[in-house]
Wavefront OBJ file of the C-alpha trace (Angstrom):
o trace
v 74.964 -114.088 123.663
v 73.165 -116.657 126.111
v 71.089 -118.378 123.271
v 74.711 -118.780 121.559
v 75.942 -120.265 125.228
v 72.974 -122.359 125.841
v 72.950 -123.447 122.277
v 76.824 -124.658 122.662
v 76.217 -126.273 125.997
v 73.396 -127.908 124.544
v 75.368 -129.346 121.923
v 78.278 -129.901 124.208
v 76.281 -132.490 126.292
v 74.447 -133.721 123.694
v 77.836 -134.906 122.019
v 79.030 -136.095 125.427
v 75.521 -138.284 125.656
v 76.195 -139.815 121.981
v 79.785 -140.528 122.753
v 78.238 -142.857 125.715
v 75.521 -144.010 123.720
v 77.833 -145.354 120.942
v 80.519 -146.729 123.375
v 77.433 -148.729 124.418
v 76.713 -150.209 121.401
v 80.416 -150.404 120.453
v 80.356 -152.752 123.505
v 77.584 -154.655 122.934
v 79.343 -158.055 122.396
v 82.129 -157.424 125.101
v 82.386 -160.023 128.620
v 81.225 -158.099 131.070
v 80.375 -154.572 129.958
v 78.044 -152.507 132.032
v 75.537 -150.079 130.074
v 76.217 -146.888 130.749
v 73.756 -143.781 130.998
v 74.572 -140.045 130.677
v 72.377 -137.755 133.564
v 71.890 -134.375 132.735
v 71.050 -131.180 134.813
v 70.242 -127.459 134.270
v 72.636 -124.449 134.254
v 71.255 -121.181 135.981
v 73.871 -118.279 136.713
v 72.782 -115.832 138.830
v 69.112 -117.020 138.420
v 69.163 -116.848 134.926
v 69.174 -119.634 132.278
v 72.498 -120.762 130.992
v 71.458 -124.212 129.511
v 73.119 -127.156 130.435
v 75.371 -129.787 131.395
v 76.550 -133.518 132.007
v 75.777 -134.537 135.991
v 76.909 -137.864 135.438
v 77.770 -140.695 133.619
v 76.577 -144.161 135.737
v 77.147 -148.189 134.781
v 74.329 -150.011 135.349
v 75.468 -152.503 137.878
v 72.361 -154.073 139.432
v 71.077 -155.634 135.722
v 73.565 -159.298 134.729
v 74.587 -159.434 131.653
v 73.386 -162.669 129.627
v 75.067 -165.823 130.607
v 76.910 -167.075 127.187
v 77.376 -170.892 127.119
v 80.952 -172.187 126.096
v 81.722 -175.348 127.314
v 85.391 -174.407 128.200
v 86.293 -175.191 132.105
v 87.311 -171.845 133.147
v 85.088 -169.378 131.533
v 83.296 -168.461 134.634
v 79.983 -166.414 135.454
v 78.852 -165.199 138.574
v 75.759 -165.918 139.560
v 74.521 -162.828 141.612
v 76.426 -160.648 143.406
v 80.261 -159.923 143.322
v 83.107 -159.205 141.353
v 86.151 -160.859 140.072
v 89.567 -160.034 141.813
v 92.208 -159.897 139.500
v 96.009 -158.131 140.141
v 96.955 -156.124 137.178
v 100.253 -154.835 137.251
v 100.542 -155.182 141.400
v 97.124 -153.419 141.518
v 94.200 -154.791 142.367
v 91.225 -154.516 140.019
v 87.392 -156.320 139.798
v 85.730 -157.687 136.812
v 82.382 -159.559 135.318
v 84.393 -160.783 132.516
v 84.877 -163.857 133.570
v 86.857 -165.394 130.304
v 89.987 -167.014 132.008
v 92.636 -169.477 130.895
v 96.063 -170.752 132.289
v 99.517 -168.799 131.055
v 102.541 -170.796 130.809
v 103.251 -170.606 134.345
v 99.416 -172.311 134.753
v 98.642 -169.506 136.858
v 94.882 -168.535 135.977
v 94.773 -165.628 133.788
v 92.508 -163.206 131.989
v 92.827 -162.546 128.097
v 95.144 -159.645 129.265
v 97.575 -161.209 131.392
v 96.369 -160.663 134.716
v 96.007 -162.825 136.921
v 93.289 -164.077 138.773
v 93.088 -163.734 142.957
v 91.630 -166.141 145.620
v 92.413 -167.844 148.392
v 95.231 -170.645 148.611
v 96.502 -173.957 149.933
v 98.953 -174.791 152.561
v 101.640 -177.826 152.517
v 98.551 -180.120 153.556
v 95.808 -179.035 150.713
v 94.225 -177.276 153.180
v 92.542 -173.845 152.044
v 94.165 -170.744 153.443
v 91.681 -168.461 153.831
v 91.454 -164.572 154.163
v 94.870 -164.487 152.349
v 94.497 -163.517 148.669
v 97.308 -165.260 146.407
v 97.655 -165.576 142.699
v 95.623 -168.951 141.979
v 97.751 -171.633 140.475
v 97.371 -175.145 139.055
v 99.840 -177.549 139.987
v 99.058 -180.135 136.913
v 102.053 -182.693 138.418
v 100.759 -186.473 137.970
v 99.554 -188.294 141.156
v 100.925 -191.463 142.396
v 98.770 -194.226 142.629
v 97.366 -194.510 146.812
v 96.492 -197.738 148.448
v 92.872 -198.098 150.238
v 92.183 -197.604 153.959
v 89.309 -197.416 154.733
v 85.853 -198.645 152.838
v 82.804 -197.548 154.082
v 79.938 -199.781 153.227
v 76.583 -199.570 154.339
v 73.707 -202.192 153.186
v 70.242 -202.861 154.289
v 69.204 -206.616 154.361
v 66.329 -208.348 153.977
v 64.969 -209.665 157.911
v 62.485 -212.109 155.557
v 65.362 -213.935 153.781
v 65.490 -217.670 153.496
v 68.193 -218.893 155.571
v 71.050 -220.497 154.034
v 73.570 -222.477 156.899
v 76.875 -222.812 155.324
v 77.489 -226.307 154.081
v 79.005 -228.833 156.335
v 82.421 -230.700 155.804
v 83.630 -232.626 153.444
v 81.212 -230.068 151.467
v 82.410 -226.743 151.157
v 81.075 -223.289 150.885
v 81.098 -222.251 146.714
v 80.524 -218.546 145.647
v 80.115 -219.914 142.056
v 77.215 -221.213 143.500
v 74.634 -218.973 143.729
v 72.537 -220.933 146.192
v 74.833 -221.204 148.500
v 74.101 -217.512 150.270
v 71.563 -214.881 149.947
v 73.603 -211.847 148.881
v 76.717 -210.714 147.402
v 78.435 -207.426 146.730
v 81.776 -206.028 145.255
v 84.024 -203.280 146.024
v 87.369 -202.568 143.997
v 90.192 -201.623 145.756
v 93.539 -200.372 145.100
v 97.067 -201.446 146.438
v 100.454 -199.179 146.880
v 101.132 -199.717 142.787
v 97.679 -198.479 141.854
v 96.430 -202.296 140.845
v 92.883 -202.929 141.047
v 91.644 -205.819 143.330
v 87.986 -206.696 143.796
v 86.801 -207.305 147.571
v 83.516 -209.325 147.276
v 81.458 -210.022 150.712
v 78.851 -213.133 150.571
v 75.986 -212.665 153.262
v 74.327 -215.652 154.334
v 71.268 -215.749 156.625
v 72.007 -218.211 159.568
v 69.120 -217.458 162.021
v 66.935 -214.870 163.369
v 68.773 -211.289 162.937
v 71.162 -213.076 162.808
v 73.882 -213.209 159.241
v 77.667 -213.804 158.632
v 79.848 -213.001 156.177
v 82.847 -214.042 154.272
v 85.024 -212.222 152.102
v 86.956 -212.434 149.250
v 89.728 -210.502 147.119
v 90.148 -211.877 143.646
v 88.643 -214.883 143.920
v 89.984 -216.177 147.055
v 89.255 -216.167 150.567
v 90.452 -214.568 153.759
v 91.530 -216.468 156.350
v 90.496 -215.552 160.298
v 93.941 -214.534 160.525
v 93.255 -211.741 157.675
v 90.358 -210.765 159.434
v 90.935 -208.221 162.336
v 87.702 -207.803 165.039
v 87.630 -205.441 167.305
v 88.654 -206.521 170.395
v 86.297 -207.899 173.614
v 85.772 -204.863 175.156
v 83.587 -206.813 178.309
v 86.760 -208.448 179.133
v 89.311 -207.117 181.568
v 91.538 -206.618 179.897
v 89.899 -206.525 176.840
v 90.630 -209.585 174.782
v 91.256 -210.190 171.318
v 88.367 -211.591 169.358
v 89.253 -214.684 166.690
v 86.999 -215.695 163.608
v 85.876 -218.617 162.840
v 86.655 -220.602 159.605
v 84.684 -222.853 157.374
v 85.821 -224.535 154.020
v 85.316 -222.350 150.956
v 86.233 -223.086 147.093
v 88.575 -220.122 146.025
v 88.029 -219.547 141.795
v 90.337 -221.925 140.762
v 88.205 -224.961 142.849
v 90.940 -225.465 145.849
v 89.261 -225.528 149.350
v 90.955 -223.331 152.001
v 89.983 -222.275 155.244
v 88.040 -218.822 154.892
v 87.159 -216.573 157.781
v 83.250 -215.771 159.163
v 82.021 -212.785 160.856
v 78.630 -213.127 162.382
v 76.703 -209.941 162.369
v 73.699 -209.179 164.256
v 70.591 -206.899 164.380
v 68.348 -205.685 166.979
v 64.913 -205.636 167.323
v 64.579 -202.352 165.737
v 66.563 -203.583 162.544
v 69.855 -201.729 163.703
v 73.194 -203.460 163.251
v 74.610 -204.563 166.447
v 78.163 -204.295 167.644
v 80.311 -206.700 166.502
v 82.018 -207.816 169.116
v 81.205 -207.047 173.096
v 80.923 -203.272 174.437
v 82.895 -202.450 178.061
v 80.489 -203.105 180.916
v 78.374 -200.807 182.199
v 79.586 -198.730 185.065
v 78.583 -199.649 188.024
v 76.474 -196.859 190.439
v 77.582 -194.449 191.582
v 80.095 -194.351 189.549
v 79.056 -191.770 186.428
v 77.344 -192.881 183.369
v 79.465 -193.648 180.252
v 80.000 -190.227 178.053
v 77.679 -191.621 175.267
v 75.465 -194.654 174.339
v 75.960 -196.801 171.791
v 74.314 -195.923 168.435
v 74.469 -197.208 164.773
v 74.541 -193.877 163.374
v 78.401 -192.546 164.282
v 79.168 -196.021 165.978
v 81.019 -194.604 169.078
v 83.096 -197.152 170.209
v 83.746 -198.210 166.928
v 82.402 -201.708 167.153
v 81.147 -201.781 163.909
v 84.042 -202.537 161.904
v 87.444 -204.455 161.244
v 90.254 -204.648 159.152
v 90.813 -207.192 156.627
v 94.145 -207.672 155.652
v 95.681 -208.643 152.045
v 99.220 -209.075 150.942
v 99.489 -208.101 147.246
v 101.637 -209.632 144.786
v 104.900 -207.302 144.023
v 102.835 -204.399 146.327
v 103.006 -203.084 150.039
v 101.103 -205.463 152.273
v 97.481 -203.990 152.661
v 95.245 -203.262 156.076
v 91.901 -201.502 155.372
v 88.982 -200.689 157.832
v 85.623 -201.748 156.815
v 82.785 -199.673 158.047
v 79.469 -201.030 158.654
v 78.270 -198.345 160.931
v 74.238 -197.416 159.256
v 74.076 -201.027 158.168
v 70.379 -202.152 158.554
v 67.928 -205.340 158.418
v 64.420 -204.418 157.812
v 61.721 -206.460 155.940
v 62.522 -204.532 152.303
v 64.818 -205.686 149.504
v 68.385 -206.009 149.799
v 70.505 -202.658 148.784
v 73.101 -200.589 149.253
v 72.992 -196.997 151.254
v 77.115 -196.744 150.844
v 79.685 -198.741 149.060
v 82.962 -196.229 148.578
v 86.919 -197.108 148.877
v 89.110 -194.797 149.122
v 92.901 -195.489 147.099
v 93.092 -194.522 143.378
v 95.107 -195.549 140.483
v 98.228 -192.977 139.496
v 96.738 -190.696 137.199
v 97.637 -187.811 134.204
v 96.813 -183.530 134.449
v 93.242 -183.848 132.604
v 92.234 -180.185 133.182
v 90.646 -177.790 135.570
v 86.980 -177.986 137.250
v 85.836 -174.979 138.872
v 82.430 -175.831 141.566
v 79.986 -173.660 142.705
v 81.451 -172.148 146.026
v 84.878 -171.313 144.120
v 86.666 -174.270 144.882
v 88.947 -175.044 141.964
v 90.463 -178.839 141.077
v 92.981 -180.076 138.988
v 91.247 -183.245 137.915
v 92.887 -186.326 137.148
v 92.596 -189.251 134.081
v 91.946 -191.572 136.731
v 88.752 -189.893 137.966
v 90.577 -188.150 141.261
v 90.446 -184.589 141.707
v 92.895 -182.075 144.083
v 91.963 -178.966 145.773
v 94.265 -175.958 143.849
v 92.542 -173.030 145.700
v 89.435 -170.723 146.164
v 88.343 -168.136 143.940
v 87.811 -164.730 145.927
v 84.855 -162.331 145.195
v 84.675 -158.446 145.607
v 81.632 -156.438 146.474
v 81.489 -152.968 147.185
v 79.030 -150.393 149.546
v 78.941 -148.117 146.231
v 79.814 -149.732 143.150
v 79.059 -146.306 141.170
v 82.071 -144.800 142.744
v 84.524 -147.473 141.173
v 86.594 -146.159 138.354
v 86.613 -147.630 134.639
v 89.847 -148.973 133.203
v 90.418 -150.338 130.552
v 89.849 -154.361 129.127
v 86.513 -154.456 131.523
v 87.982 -153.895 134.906
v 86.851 -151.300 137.773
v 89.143 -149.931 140.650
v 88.489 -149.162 144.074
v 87.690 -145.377 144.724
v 87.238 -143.279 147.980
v 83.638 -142.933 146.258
v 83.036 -146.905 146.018
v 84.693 -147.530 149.309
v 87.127 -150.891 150.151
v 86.524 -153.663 148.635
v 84.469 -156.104 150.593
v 86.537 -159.854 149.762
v 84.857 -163.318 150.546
v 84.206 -166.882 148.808
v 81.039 -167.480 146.149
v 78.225 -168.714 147.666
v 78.643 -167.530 151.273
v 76.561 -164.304 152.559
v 75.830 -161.953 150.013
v 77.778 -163.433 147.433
v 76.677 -165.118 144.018
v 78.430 -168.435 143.213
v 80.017 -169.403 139.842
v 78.865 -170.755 137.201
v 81.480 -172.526 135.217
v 81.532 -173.202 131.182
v 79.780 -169.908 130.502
v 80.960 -166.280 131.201
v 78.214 -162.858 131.576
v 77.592 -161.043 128.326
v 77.214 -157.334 128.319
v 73.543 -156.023 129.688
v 73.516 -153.982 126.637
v 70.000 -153.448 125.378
v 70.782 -152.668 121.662
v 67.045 -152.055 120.953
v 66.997 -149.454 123.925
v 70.536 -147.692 122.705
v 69.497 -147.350 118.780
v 66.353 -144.879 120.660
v 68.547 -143.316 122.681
v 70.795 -142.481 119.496
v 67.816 -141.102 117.478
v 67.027 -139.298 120.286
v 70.403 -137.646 120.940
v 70.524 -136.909 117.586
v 67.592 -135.008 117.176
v 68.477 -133.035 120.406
v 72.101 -132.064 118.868
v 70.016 -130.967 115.728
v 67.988 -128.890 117.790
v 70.485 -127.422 119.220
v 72.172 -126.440 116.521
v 68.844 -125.193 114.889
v 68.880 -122.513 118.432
v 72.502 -121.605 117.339
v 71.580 -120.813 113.740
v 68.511 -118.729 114.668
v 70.387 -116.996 117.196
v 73.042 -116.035 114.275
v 70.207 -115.152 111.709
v 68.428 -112.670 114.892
v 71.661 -111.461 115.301
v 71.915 -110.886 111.344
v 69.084 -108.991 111.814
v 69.846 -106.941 114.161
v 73.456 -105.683 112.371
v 70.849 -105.013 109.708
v 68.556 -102.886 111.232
v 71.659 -100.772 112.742
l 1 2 3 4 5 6 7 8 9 10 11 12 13 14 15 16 17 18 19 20 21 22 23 24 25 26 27 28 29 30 31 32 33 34 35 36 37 38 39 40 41 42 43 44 45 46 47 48 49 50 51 52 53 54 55 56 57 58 59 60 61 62 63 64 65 66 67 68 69 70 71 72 73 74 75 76 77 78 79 80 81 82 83 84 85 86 87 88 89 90 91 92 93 94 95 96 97 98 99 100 101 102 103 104 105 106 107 108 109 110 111 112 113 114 115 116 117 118 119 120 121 122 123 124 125 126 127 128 129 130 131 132 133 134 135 136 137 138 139 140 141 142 143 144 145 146 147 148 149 150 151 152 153 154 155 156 157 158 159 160 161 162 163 164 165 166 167 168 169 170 171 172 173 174 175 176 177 178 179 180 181 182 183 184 185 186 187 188 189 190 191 192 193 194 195 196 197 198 199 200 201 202 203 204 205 206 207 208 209 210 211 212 213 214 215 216 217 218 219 220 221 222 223 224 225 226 227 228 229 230 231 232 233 234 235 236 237 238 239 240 241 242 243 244 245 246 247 248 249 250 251 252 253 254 255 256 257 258 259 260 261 262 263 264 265 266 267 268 269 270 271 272 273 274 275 276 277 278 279 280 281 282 283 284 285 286 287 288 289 290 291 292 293 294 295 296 297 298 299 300 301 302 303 304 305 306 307 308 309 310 311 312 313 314 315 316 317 318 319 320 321 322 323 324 325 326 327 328 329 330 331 332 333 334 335 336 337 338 339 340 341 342 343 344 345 346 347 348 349 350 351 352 353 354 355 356 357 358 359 360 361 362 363 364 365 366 367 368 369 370 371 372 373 374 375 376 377 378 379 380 381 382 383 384 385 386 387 388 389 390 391 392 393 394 395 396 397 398 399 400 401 402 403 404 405 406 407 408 409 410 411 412 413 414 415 416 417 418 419 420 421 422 423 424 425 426 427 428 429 430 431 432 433 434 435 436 437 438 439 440 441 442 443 444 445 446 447 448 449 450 451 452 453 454 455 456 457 458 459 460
């Protein structure tokens, strides 16, 4: 009777080895799928041969699936290690199939409904993190936001020709373009999202030495519009005035248009604008920092220029000049950004690197929605399969270790393209003829079992 048993167990594991096999292959095409493999081991009772069975069945976890390129926003891939946290039903549960989309509620879903888990935002934008939450987009409109602050950050040339402004009755002329040495624009925004262009003219005056004038739209701003930071060497510290020349706005009047003078050292590093606080004197201690052009610490290096738009809130934005250098090179720009946008329409979703996912805007703006959250796991052979590509947590696979893409060991995301199965069809179609030829083997032990058997009852 044992080569009847061993010839059924045989054929028993065999089976069990095909059915894996051709779930493999049935799987080939699925988001996510991990290749599984059937381990067998030998049956002995009471030191005697009694075939054998299935040890395991494992998912091949440490080979990535093929990265298949879409083009849609929130099919995701993860680039390394980590799983998907998604709560199906109230229950937690991890995937690689990273094919998502927004449900009518825009939370962030998979094909299935469930929805995807990361890390959210308080009142503020700001992420929450540690907390998982159902990730949402909130595709509301934006209003339009006035600029604040510009930050603008040039380099200019120390072997310029100098160009005095002109003297009166003449008039300084921006359509001229003799009449200074460089220009540059900025747009800016007001409270009703209009666009306004802020254009500075540099003029060299004298050795490291330039000023400026500015316009919006075509016309100039007075010393009045221009705020300086105040004398700080004065006690107590004084206010610091502009002076005005003549300048031609666009349409050829001449009004009064404020200067600031701006100066470099002898290392080619933009001076303060107006007058630090004295030294203190010994023994009293030093001052907490120096002065620097790289963070600017007493914030000398910048004003406010004022501008009262038609049918719109009045406007006050800080111009930053802090990095602003003079060396012998060609004029150009290291920064030139505004802040203050236009209103703007729910384009779509954009999902970055670390996780971070934005609701993105028609007028080029983009606000934070949340975090996705990652899984990893000290034994990811002891999760358990469920179905539509998902794995639970098991005593076996221990807790599930959470944190954001791209930090410690986790991969980040790849967005527009989702992971492929890491089925090796080649590899399975072997397996299969070999399986097969094992079951028929098997069965050829059973039927020569039977015909010894016959043989037997035929002897007797």
């Amino acid at each position: 009777m044992s080569m009847f048993n061993i010839g059924l167990s045989g054929l028993s594991s065999t089976q069990k080895a095909l059915e894996v096999t051709s779930n493999n292959i049935a799987n080939a095409s699925t988001a996510g799928y991990k290749t599984a493999s059937t381990e067998f081991s030998a049956l002995y009772n009471g030191g005697q041969r009694s075939g054998v069975k299935v040890a395991a069945t494992n998912e091949n976890f440490e080979k990535a699936g093929g990265l298949v390129s879409t083009g849609q926003s929130l099919d995701l891939a993860i680039t390394g290690k980590g799983f998907f946290v998604v709560k199906e039903n109230g229950r937690l549960a991890f995937t690689q199939a990273g094919q998502f989309g927004l449900d009518a509620n825009r939370h962030i879903v998979t094909n299935n409904g469930n929805k995807l888990q990361g890390f959210g935002i308080d009142a503020k934008g700001n992420l929450v993190p540690g907390i998982l939450t159902d990730l949402k987009v909130e595709a509301a409109n934006i209003p339009a936001k006035a600029t604040e602050n510009i930050a603008f950050s040039l380099n200019l040339n120390s072997a310029s020709n100098v160009i005095p402004y002109p003297v009166a009755p003449a008039a300084f002329d921006p359509a001229d373009g003799t009449s200074f040495n460089y220009s540059q624009s900025t747009e800016v925004f007001d409270s009703l999202g209009n666009s306004h262009t802020l254009t500075q003219y540099f003029n060299h005056t004298g050795v490291n030495t330039w000023q400026v004038v500015y316009y919006i739209d075509g016309k100039p701003l007075s010393a009045a519009e221009l705020g300086l930071p105040d004398d700080l060497s004065a006690v107590p510290p004084a206010a610091v005035v502009a002076p005005e020349i003549d300048a031609k706005d666009s349409e050829g009047n001449i009004v009064p248009a404020g200067v600031v003078t701006i100066t470099f050292n002898t290392n080619g590093q933009l001076n303060p604008i107006s007058p630090l606080p004295p030294a203190p004197v010994p023994p009293a201690p030093p001052l907490p920092y120096t002065d620097n052009n790289i963070d600017d610490p007493f914030n000398r290096r910048e004003l406010m220029l004022s501008f009262a738009p038609a049918g719109a809130s009045a406007m006050s934005m800080k111009l930053d000049m802090v990095k602003s250098t003079q060396f012998g090179s060609a004029f150009g720009l290291y920064e030139n950004n505004s802040d203050g946008y236009t209103s703007g329409e729910f384009t779509g979703v954009a999902v970055a690197e670390d996780g971070k996912v934005l609701a993105t805007f028609s007028n080029g703006e983009s606000k934070l929605q949340g975090q996705i959250a990652l899984a990893n796991f000290a034994n990811p052979q002891g999760l358990e399969s469920g179905n539509n590509t998902v794995w639970y947590a098991s005593e076996a696979s221990g807790a599930a270790i959470i944190g954001a893409p791209s930090e410690g060991s986790f991969g980040g995301i790849l967005a527009g393209s989702f992971m492929g199965s890491n089925v090796d069809i080649s590899a399975q179609l072997v397996d299969l003829m070999s399986f097969q030829q094992s079951y028929q083997a098997n069965a050829k032990t059973i039927s020569t079992a039977d015909e010894m058997m016959q043989i037997l009852f035929n002897a007797v």
